[in-house]
N, C-alpha and C positions, 0 to 999 in steps of 0.2 A: 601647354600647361593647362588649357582649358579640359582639354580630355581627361589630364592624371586626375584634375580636380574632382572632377564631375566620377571619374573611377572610383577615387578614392570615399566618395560620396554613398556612391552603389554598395562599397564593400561594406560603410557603417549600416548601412540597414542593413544587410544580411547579418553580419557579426549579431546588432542589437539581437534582430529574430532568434539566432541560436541562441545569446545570453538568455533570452524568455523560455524558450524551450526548456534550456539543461539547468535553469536559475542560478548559471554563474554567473557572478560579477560583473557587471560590462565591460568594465574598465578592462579587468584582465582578460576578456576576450577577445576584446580590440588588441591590446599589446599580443598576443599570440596569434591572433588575425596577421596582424602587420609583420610579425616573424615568422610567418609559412608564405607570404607574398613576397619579401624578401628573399627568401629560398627559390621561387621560379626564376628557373632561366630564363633570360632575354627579355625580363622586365624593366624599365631604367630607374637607376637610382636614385632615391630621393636623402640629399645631406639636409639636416635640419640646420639653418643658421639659427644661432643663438640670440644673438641680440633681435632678428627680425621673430622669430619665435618667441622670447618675452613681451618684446611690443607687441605683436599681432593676436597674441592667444589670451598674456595673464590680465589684463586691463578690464575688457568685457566679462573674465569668468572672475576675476577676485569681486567684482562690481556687481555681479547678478547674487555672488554665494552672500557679500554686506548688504544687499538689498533685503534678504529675507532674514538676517539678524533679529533678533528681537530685543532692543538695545536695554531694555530692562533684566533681562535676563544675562545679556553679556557684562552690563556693569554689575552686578552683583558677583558674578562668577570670574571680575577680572585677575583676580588674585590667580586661582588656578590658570589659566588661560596665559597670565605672563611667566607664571614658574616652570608652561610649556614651549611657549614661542622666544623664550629667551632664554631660560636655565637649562630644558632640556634639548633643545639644540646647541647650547658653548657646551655641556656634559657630553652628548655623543659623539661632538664634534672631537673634543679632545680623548673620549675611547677609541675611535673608528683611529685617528693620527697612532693611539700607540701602537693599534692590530698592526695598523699599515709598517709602522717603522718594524716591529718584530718580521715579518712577511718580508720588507725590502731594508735589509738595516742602513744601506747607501742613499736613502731615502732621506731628505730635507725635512727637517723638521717644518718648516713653511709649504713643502709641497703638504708634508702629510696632513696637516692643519686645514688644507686648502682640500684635500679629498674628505676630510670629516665637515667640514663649511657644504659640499658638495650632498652630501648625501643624510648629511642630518636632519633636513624638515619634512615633515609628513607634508602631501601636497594638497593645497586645496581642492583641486577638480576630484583627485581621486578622492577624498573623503567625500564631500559631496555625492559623486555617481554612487557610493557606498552607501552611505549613510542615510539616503533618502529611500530607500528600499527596506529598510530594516525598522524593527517598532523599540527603538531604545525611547528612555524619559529626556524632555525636552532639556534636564539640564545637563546630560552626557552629551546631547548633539550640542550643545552650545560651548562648552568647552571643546568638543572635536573642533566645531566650527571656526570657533575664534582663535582659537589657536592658528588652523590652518590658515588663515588671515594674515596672521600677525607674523609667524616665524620664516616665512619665505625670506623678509624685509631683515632681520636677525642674522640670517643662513649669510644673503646675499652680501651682508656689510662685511660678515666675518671672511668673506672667500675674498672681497676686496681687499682686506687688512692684508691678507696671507698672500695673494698675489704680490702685492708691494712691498711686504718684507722680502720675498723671493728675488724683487729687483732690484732692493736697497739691501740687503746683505740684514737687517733688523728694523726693528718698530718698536720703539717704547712701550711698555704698559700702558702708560699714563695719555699716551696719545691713542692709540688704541679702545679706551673707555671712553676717551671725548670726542673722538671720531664716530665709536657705535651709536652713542647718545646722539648727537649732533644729528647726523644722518635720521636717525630715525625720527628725533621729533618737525626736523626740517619738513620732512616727508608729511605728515601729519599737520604740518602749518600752511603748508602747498595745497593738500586735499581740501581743509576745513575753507581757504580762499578760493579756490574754484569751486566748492561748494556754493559758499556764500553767491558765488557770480551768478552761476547755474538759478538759486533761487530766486532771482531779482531779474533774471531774464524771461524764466518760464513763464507768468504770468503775463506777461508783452506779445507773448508768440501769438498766442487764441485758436489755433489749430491743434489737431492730435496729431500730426506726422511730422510738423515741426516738433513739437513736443518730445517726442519717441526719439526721435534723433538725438536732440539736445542729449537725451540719456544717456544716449554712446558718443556723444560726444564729451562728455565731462569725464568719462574713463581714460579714454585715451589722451586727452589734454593732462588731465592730472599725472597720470603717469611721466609722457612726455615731459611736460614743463618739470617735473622733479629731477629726474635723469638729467634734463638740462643745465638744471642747479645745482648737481652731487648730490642731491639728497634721495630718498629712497621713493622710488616710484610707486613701489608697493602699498608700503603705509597712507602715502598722499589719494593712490586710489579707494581704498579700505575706509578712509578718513570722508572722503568727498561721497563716496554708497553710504554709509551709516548717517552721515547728515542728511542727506536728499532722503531715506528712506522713514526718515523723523518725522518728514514735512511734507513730506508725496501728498498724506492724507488731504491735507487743505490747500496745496498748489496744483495738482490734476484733477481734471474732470472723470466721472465714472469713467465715461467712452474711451478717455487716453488710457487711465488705467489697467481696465480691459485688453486694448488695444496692446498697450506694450507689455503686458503678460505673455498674450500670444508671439507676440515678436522676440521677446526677449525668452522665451520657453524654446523657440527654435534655435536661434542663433546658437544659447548653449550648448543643444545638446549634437547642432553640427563642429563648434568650435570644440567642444570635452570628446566627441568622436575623432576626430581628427588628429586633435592630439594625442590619444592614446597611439589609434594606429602609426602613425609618422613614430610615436619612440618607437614601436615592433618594426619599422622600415630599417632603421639603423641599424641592422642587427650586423648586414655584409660591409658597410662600411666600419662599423666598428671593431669586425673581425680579422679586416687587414692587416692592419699592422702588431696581431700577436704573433710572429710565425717566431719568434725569439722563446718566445716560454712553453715551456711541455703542457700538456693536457693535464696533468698529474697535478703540477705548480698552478694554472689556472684555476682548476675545478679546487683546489684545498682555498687556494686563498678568497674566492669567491664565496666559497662557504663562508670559511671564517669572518670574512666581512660584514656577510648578512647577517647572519647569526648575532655577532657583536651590536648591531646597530638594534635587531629585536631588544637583547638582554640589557642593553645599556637604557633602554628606555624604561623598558619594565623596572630595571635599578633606580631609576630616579623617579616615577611616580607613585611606587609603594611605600617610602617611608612618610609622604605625604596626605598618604590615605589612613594613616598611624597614630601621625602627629597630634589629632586632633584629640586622640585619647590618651597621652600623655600631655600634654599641656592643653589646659581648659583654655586659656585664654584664644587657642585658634580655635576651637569646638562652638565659637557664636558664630551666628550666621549661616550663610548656607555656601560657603567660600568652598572647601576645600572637600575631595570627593572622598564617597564610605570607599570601602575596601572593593566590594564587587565591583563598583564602578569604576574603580581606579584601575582594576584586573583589563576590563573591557578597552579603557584608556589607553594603558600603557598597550594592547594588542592591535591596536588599531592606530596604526603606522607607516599606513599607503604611500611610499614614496611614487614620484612621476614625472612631469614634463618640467617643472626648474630643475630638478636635479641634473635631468641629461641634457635640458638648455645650458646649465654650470658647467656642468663637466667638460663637454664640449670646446667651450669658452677658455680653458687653462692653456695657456699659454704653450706654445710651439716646444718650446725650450725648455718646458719644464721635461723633470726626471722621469723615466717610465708613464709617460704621457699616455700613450697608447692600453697599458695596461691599466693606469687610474680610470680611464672613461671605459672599458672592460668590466669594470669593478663596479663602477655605479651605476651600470646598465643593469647587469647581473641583482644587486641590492634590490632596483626599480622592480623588475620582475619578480623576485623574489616575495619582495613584501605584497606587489599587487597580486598574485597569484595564490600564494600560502594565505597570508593575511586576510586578504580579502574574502576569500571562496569557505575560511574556517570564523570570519568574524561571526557571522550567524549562529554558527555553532555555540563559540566560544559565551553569547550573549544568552543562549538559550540553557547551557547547562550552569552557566553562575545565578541564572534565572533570574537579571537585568531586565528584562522584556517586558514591556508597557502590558499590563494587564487586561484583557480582551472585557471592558464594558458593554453591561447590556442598558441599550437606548442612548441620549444625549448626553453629552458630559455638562453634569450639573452650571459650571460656570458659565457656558456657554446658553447653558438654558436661563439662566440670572440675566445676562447680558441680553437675549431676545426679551423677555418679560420686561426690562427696562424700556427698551426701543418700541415695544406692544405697547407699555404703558405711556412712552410721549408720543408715539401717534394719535393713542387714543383720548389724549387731553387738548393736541390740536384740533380733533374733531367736535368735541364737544364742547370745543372755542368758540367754534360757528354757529350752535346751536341756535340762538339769539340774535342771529346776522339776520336782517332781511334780506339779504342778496343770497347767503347762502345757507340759509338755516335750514330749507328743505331740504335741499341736497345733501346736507350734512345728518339731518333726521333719515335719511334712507343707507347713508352710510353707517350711521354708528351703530347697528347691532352688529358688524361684520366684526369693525375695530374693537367692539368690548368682548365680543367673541373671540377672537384671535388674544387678547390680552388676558384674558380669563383664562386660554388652555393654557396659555404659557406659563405662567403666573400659581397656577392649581398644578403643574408640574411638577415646577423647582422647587415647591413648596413637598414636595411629598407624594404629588399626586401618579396615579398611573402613565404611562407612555402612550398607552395602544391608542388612545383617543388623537394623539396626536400623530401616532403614526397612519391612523386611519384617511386623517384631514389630508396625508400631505401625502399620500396613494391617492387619492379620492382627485384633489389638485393636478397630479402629477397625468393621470385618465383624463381629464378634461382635457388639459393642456394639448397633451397628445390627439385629442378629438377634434382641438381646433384646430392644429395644424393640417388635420387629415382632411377635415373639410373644406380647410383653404384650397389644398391641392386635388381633391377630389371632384371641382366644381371648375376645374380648367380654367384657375386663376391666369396661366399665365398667357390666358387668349384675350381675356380684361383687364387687366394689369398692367402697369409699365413695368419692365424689368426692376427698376429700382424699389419700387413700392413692393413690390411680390419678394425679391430680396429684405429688404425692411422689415415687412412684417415677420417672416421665417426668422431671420435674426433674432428679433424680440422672444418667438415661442419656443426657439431654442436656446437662449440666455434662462430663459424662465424654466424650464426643463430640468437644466443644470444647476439653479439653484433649488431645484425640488430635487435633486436625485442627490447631493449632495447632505441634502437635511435628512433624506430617509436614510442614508445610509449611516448618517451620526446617531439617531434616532433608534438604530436596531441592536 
């Protein structure tokens, strides 16, 4: 196992390199990666378990995608965000069931229901791997985002419903709405509790590696401990990322912060590698048991499925891009998305790794089993491939695309002149210190300098003067680094110290190449 791992490891860097090369998708190059590996002979088969697949993959990636939320921005946008994660997955769910039943008319209305539950939520990791490579406005990716969050937890209830009507012959309505409800807020009362725990521990720890762990540990508990309870694991992890990500600010120290960017920067993009390629692994196991349906029957009904799950979305997030101009009362606020944006929305529709963890998961004995998870394989592919590789496109000719500014974005330059401006009020605190007035008289022309450019910026001022300071900074920096290493530090130095110091000049580095490049 250790080998396939470590293999399958090798293969995501290669995949990622060609993604950069041809500027396909990642995503979909990993799933077509993993579906030409599956085609060699005498390679061994890897079955994805479903339930260890949820556990093991969606807890860390739901957890990393709510950690970078910006919760001002999703609560204002919750309105759209739930008319996705909930309206538009029970609406596809209930298209995709009627394609299915037209396709298989011996088909259960509960299986069919249970194949639309299956393949109705765009997936988080694939929006994410998508989404963060492309220049849409912050308030498209936060509706992709939040949604992706939210409708896995929607998806997952509704396929439980539809599993149990399957083995109870019916489900009420009525329990059904208090089941979905139930389940989901459960979820969310599970996460905001190990949140809560999480906050009240972290500061006891005093370390950064205790710390960083803690992090991955509240994913995984939350999750756990809700599954434990019936209620949705999903939501409970989504719940417990969005609280800790409130309050990171004033419970971690830089260092941990730092620290678990880096850690948590890898983790994902081994765990969002892996599962792509393992769904393109499935490709020989899933192919077994069609030898019953023609090539002919396959390839239509595959079509047709996908097809339906695009159009059905596209069907429910246009008249909401409308609405707002026929009734004024939805037109306050910044709720509900304009038309282009809506275009872009409903196009980007990444299904992924719940889908074929769901599908999977359907029961032995349901109908045309083999052909349903055929079907959501096919969808999975389909939208990560098409979808993906023309989302670019699609954003560039509705001309959606974040505007290419030249030098720093105004707010951000208000937000530095602020932080210029209280440093430079703490300095000229000390002025009058006899312990440190002098030191503080040699510092402050630096401080009222540095608050001056910023300040004579945002206000109107030119760039070039600040883009000169922070070339000018960025040279030194690099000059001291050089002459650390250039004077055979590390024949006087102890390892750690010679590390320390480098650390600092390249932290310091990165936040100057960082500001230049906002700056230009």
């Amino acid at each position: 196992m250790l080998e396939i791992s470590l293999a399958l490891m090798a293969a995501c860097v290669v995949f990622a390199l060609l993604a950069r090369r041809t500027r396909i998708p990642y995503a979909a190059v990993l799933v077509l990666g993993g579906m030409a590996l599956a085609l060699v002979p005498g390679l061994p088969r890897l079955r994805l378990d479903p339930e260890l697949a949820l556990a093991a993959f969606l807890p860390p990636l739901l957890q990393a995608s709510a950690w970078r939320t910006d919760w001002r921005q999703f609560r204002a946008s919750l309105r759209p965000i739930l008319l996705l994660a909930v309206g538009a997955v029970l609406f596809t769910a209930v298209c995709v069931a009627l394609v299915a039943r037209l396709i298989l008319p011996d088909l259960p209305w509960a299986a069919a229901i249970a194949l639309g539950a299956v393949v109705a939520p765009p997936d988080a990791v694939a929006a994410a791997s998508v989404l963060k490579r492309l220049p849409l406005p912050p308030r498209v990716v936060t509706v992709l985002e939040g949604e992706s969050l939210m409708n896995d937890a929607s998806a997952l209830v509704l396929f439980r419903l539809a599993v149990g009507a399957m083995a109870a012959a019916s489900v009420s309505p009525a329990y059904a709405a208090l089941t979905f409800l139930g389940v989901g807020l459960g979820g969310v009362m599970v996460g905001v509790a190990v949140g809560l725990l999480a906050e009240r521990l972290l500061p006891l720890l005093g370390e950064t590696r205790l710390e960083v762990a803690l992090t991955f540990f509240v994913a995984y508990a939350a999750y756990l401990l809700a599954e434990h309870l019936g209620v949705s694991g999903v939501m409970a992890v989504v719940a417990a990322g969005i609280l800790l990500a409130r309050r990171q600010r004033n419970l971690l120290s830089a260092r941990t912060r730092t620290e678990a960017m880096t850690i948590w920067g890898f983790v994902e993009f081994a765990l969002t590698s892996l599962v792509f390629i393992l769904v393109g692994l499935q490709l020989n196991t899933i192919l077994e048991g069609l030898g019953d349906y023609s090539t002919g029957f396959l390839a239509l009904s595959a079509g047709a499925l996908s097809l339906t799950l695009v159009l059905s979305r596209l069907a429910w997030v246009t008249p909401f891009a409308f609405l707002p101009r026929l009734i004024p009362s939805l037109a306050r606020g910044d709720g509900l998305p304009r038309p282009r944006e809506a275009a872009v929305i409903g196009w980007a529709g990444m299904r992924g790794v719940v889908s074929l963890a769901t599908a999977i998961a359907l029961p032995l004995e349901t109908p045309h089993r083999d052909l349903l998870v055929f079907l959501a394989f096919i969808a999975i592919l389909a939208t990560l491939v098409v979808q993906g590789t023309t989302l670019a496109w699609v954003i560039g000719r509705l001309g959606v695309a974040l505007p290419t500014r030249g030098g720093m974005d105004p707010e951000e330059l208000e937000a530095r002149g602020l932080m210029a401006g209280a440093a430079l009020a703490e300095v000229e605190g000390r002025l009058d210190s006899p312990l440190d007035g002098a030191i503080a008289r040699d510092l402050v022309g630096e401080f009222r300098d540095i608050d001056r450019v910023y300040k004579g910026v945002a206000s109107g001022g030119t760039q070039a003067e600040l883009r000169a300071r922070l070339q000018i900074r960025l040279a030194a920096i690099r000059a001291a680094r050089a002459g650390l290493l250039g004077h055979h530090a590390d024949r006087i130095l102890s390892e750690d110290t010679l590390t320390g110091l480098l650390t600092e000049t390249d932290h310091e580095e990165l936040r100057l190449l960082q500001q230049l490049v906002q700056a230009r």
